[in-house]
C-alpha positions as CSV (number, residue, x, y, z in Angstrom):
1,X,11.6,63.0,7.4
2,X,13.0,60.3,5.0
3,X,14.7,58.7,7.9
4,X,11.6,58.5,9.9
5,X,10.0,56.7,7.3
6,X,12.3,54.3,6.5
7,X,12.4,53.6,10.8
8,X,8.4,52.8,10.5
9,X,8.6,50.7,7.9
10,X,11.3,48.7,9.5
11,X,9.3,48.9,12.3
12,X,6.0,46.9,10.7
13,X,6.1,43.5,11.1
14,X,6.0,40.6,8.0
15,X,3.0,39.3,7.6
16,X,1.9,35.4,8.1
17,X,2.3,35.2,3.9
18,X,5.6,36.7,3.9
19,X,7.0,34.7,7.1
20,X,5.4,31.2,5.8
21,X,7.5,32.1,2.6
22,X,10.8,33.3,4.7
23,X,10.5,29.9,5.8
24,X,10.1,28.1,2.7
25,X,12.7,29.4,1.2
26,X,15.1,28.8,4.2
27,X,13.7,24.7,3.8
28,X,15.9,23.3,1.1
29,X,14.0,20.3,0.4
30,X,10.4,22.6,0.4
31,X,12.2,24.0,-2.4
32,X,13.5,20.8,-4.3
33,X,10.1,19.4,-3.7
34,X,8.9,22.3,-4.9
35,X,10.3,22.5,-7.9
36,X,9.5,18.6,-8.6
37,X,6.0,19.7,-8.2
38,X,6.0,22.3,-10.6
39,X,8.0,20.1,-13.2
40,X,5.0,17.8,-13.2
41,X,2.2,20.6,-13.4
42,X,4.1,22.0,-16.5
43,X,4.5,19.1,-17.9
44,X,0.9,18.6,-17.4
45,X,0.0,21.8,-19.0
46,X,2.3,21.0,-22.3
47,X,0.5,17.8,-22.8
48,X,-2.9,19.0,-22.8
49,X,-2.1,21.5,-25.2
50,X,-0.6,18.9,-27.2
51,X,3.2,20.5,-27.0
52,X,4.6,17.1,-25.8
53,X,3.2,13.3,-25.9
54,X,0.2,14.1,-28.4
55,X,1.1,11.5,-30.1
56,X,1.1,9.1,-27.4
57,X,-1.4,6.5,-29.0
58,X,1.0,6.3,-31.9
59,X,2.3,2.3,-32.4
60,X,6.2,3.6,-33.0
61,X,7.7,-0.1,-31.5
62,X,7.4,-3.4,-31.8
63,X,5.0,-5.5,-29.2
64,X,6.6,-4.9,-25.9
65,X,9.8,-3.1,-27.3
66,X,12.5,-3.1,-24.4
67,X,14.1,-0.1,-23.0
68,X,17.4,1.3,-24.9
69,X,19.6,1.1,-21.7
70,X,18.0,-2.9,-21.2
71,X,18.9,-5.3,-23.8
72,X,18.7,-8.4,-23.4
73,X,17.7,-11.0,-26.5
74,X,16.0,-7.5,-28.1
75,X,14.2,-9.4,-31.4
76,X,15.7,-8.0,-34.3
77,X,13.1,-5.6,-36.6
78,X,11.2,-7.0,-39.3
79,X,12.7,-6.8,-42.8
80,X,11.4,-4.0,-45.2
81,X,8.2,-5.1,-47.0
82,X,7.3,-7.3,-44.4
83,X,3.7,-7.0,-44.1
84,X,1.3,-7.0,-41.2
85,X,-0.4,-10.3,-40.9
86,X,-3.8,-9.5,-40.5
87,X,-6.5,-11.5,-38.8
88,X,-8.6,-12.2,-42.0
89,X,-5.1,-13.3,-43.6
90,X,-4.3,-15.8,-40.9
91,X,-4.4,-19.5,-42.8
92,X,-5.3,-20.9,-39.2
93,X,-8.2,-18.1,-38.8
94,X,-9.6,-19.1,-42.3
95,X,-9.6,-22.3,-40.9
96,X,-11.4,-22.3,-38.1
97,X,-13.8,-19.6,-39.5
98,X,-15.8,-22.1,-40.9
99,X,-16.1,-24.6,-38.0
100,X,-16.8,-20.4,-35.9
101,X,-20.4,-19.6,-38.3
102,X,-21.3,-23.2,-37.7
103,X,-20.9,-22.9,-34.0
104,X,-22.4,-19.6,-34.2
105,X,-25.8,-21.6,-36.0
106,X,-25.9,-23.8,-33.4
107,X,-25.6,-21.1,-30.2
108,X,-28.7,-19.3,-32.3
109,X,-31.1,-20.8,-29.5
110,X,-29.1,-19.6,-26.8
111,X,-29.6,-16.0,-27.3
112,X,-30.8,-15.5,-23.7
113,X,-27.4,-16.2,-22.7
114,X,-25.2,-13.3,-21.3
115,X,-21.4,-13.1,-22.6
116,X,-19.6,-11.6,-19.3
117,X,-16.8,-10.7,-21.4
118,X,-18.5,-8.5,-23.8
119,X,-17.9,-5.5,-22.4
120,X,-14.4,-6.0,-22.3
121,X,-13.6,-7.2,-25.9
122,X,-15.7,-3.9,-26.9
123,X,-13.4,-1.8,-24.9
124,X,-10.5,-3.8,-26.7
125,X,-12.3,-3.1,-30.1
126,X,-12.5,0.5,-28.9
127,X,-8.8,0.9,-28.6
128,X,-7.7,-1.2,-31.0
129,X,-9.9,1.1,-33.9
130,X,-8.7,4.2,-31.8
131,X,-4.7,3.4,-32.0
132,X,-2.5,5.2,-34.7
133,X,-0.8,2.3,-36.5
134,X,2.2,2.7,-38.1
135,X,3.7,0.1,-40.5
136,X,5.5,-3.0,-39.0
137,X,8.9,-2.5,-41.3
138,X,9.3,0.9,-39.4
139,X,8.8,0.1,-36.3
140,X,11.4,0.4,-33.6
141,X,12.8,-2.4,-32.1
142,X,13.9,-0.6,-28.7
143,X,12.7,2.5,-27.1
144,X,14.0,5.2,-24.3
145,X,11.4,3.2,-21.4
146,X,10.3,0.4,-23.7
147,X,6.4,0.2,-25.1
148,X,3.5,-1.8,-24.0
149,X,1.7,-4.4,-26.1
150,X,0.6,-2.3,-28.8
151,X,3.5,-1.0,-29.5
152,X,3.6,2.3,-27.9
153,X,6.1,4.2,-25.9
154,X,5.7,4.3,-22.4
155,X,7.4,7.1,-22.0
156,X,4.6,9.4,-23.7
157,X,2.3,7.4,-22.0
158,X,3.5,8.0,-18.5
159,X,3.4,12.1,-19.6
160,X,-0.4,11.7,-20.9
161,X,-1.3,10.0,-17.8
162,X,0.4,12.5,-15.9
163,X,-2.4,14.9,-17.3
164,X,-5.3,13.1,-16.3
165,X,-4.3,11.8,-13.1
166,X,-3.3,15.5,-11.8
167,X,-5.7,17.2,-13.7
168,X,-8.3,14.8,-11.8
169,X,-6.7,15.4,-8.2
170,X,-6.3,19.0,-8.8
171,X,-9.9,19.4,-9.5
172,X,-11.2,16.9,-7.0
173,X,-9.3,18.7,-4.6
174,X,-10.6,21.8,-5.3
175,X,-13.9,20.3,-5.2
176,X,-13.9,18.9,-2.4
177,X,-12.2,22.1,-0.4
178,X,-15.2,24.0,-1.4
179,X,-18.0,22.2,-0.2
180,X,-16.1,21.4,3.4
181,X,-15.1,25.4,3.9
182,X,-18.8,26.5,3.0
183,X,-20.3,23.8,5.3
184,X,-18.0,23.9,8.0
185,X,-17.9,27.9,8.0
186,X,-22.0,27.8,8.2
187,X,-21.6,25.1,11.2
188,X,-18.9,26.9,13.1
189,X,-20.3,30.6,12.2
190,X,-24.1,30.3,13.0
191,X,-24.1,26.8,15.7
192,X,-27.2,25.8,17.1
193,X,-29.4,23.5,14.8
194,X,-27.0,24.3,11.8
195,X,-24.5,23.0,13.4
196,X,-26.3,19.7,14.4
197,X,-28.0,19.4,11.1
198,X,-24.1,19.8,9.2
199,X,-22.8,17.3,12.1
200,X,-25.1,14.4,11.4
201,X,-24.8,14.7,7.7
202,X,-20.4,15.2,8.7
203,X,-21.2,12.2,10.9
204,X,-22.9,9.8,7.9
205,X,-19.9,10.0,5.6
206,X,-17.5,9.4,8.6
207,X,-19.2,6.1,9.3
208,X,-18.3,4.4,5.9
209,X,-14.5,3.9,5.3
210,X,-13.4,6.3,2.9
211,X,-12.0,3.7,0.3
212,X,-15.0,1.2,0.2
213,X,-17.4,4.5,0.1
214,X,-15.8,6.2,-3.2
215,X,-16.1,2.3,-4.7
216,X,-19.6,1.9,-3.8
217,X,-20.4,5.2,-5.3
218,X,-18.2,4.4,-8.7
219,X,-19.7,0.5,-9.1
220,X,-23.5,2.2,-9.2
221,X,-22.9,4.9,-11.2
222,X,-21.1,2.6,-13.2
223,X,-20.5,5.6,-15.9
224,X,-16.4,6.2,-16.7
225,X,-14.8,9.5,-17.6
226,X,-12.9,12.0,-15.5
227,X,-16.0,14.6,-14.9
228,X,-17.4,11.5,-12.7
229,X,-14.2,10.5,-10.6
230,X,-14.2,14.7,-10.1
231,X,-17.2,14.2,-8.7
232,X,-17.0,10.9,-7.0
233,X,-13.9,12.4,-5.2
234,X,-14.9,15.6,-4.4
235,X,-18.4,14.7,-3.0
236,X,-16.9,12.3,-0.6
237,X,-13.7,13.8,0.6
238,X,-14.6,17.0,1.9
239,X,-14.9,15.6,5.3
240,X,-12.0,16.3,6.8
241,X,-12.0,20.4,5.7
242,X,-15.4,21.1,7.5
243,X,-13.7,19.3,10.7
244,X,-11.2,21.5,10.7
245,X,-12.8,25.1,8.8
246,X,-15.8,24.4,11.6
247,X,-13.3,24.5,14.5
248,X,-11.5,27.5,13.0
249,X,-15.0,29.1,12.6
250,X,-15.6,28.0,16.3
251,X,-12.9,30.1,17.6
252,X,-12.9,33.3,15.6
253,X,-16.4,34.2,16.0
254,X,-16.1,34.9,19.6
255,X,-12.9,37.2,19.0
256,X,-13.1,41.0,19.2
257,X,-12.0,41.7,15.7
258,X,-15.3,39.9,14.8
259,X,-17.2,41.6,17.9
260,X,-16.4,45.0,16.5
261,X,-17.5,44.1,13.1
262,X,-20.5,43.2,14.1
263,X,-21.2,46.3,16.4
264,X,-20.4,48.5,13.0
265,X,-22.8,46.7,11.3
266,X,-21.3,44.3,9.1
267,X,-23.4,41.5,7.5
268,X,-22.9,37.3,8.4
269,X,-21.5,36.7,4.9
270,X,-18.8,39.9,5.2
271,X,-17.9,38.7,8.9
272,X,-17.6,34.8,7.9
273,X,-15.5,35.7,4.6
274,X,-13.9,38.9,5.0
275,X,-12.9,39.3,8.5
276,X,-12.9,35.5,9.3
277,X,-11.7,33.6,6.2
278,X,-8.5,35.4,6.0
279,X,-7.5,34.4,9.1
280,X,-8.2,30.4,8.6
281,X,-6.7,30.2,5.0
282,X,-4.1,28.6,5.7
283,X,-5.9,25.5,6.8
284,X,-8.0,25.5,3.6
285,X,-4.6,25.9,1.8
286,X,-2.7,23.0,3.6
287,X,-6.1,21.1,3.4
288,X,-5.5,21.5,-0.6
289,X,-2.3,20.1,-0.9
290,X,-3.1,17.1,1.0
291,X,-6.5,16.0,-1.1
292,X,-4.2,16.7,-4.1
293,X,-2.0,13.9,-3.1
294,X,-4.3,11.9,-2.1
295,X,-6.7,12.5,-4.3
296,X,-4.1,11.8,-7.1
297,X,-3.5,7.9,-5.3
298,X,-7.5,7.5,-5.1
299,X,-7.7,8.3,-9.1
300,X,-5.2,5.2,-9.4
301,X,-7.0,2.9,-7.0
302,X,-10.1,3.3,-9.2
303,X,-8.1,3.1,-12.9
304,X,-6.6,-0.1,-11.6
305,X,-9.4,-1.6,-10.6
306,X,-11.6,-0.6,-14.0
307,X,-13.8,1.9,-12.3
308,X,-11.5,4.8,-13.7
309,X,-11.5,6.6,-16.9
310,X,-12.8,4.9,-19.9
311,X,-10.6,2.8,-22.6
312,X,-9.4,6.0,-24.7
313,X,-8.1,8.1,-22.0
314,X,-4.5,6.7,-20.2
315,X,-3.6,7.9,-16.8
316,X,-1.0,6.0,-14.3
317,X,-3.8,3.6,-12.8
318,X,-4.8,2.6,-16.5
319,X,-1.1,1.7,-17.1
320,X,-0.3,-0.1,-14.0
321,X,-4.1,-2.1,-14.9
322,X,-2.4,-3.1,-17.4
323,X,0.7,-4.1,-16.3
324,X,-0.8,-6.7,-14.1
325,X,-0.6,-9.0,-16.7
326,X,2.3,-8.0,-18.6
327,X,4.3,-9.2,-15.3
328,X,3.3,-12.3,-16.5
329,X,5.4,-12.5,-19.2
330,X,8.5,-10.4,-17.5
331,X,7.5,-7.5,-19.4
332,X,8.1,-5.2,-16.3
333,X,9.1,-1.9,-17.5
334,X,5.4,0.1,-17.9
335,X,5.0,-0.8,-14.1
336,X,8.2,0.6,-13.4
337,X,7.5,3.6,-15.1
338,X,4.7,4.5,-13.9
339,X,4.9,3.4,-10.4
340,X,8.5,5.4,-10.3
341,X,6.9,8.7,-11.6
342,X,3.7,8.4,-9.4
343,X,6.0,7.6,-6.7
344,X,8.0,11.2,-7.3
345,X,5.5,13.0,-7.6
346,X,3.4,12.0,-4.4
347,X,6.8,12.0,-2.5
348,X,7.7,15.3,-3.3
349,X,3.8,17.1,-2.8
350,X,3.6,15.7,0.4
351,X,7.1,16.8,1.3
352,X,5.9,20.5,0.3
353,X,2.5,20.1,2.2
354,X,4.6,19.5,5.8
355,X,6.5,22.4,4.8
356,X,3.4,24.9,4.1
357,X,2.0,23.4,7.3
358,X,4.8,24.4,9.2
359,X,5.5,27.6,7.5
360,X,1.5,29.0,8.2
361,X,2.2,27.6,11.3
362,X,1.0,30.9,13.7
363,X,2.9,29.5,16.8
364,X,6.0,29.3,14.8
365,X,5.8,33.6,14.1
């Protein structure tokens, strides 16, 4: 009898879960790029818990502190007891802070005048008053990847900016997954004017390139902070999941697994996410890693051009925003590390997402 048992169960077939992961684990680089991938989301989850890099926003090094392994005319540290020359100390400052109030007198009339750079030097203000400072005499004339102007290593900076920039395309991705698998399953499950009513709306955010759209949206709500590029994102990116859910939704309704369910009695919401959801979620799945990835590159885009997260919060856009102009002065090594790591990390998730996608492959069984 035991013998005949073990014969049936040889005799059942794998599953799609357990043949997409046969295959997976048959793909070397699905599994490097695997692994790469979840490097960065545990690395991730250590910073936000403050296990690594909490201490990014310390000043540690000098003003643009080069990397260990790339010296070259490294300024020696400041002797002990040197003291930080502060602004109010400054002979030349003193000087012209006389010749400042009476220029300030004069500009009294001119009060309906709009400084475009305030908002700016208030942000500066912001992070100046928000950085950890550390006396001059200790601070360290090289570090592992270098630091940026304020002293600070880029190195913890590129692993706090790994939180937000993930954390955001995680979330907008999941987001933005959600509202395209309800709205194409209710256009592909019940047609008629549902369908025509989700098309046009499908059909409106189609119309406006993607990238000028999500900028548009960002320059009038004109607020920063990760809760509104999660929503910026995700509101506008779900396009391309109800394209392909509705087309799933499309052809399973009409099959005779669905048929009989229907004949038994079942309801619309058991058939479209019980019987029918099963069998398209490997779409949604795949659909996920892409947005991740590109979700992740849009975050940058945004950071980099100031429409990102605010002043306080670092992420891989904020850093390569402000690398722009430390390229100026050859100071090159923040861009490098962040645009490496971003780099990696995109590489290797969209190496895994042609994997999964040919692993839930069904013609591939």
């Amino acid at each position: 009898m035991s013998a005949i048992t073990m014969a049936r169960e040889h005799e059942v077939s794998p599953g799609l879960w357990a043949l997409a992961w046969r295959r997976l684990k048959a793909d070397r680089v699905a599994m490097v790029s695997l692994a790469i991938v979840a490097a960065f989301f545990a690395m991730m989850l250590l910073s936000s818990v403050g296990l690594i890099a909490g201490d990014w926003s310390k000043e540690i090094g000098i003003n643009y502190a080069q990397p260990t392994w790339f010296k070259d005319d490294v300024p020696p540290p400041p002797p002990p007891g040197t003291a930080e020359v502060k602004p109010q100390d400054d002979p030349s400052v003193q000087a012209g802070a006389g010749a400042e109030d009476k220029g300030a007198e004069d500009r009294k009339d001119e009060s309906s005048v709009v400084d475009p750079l305030a908002d700016v030097l208030k942000e500066v203000r912001t992070e100046t008053a928000n950085a950890v400072k550390v006396p001059v005499a200790e601070r360290l004339a090289t570090l592992p990847f270098g630091a940026d102007k304020w002293g600070r290593d880029v190195l913890k900076k590129v692993i706090k900016g790994s939180e937000t920039s993930i954390f955001v395309g995680l979330a907008s991705a999941v987001v933005a997954v959600f509202l395209g698998t309800m709205l194409g399953a209710a256009a592909g499950f019940y047609g008629r004017w549902v369908d025509d009513a989700l098309n046009w709306f499908y059909n409106i955010f189609t119309s406006i390139p993607y990238l000028l759209l999500i900028l548009a949206i960002a320059a009038v709500l004109n607020k920063k902070g990760m809760f509104t590029i999660i929503l910026i994102l995700g509101l506008t990116g779900w396009t391309g999941t109800f394209r392909l859910v509705r087309g799933e939704y499309l052809k399973h309704k009409e099959r005779e697994y669905v048929r009989a369910a229907d004949a038994i009695g079942a309801s619309n919401a058991r058939r479209m996410f019980v019987h029918i959801f099963p069998n398209v979620s490997h779409v949604v799945l795949v659909q996920l890693s892409i947005l991740v990835v590109g979700f992740i590159k849009s975050e940058v885009i945004l950071s980099f051009l100031g429409f990102g997260v605010p002043v306080d919060v670092v992420s891989w856009g904020s850093m390569l925003n402000e690398a722009q102009s430390e390229m100026i002065l050859g100071k090159w090594w923040q861009l490098a590390a962040a645009g490496t790591t971003m780099a990696i990390l995109v590489t290797a998730f969209s190496l895994f997402t042609d994997a999964l996608r040919d692993a839930l492959d069904p013609k591939l069984k």
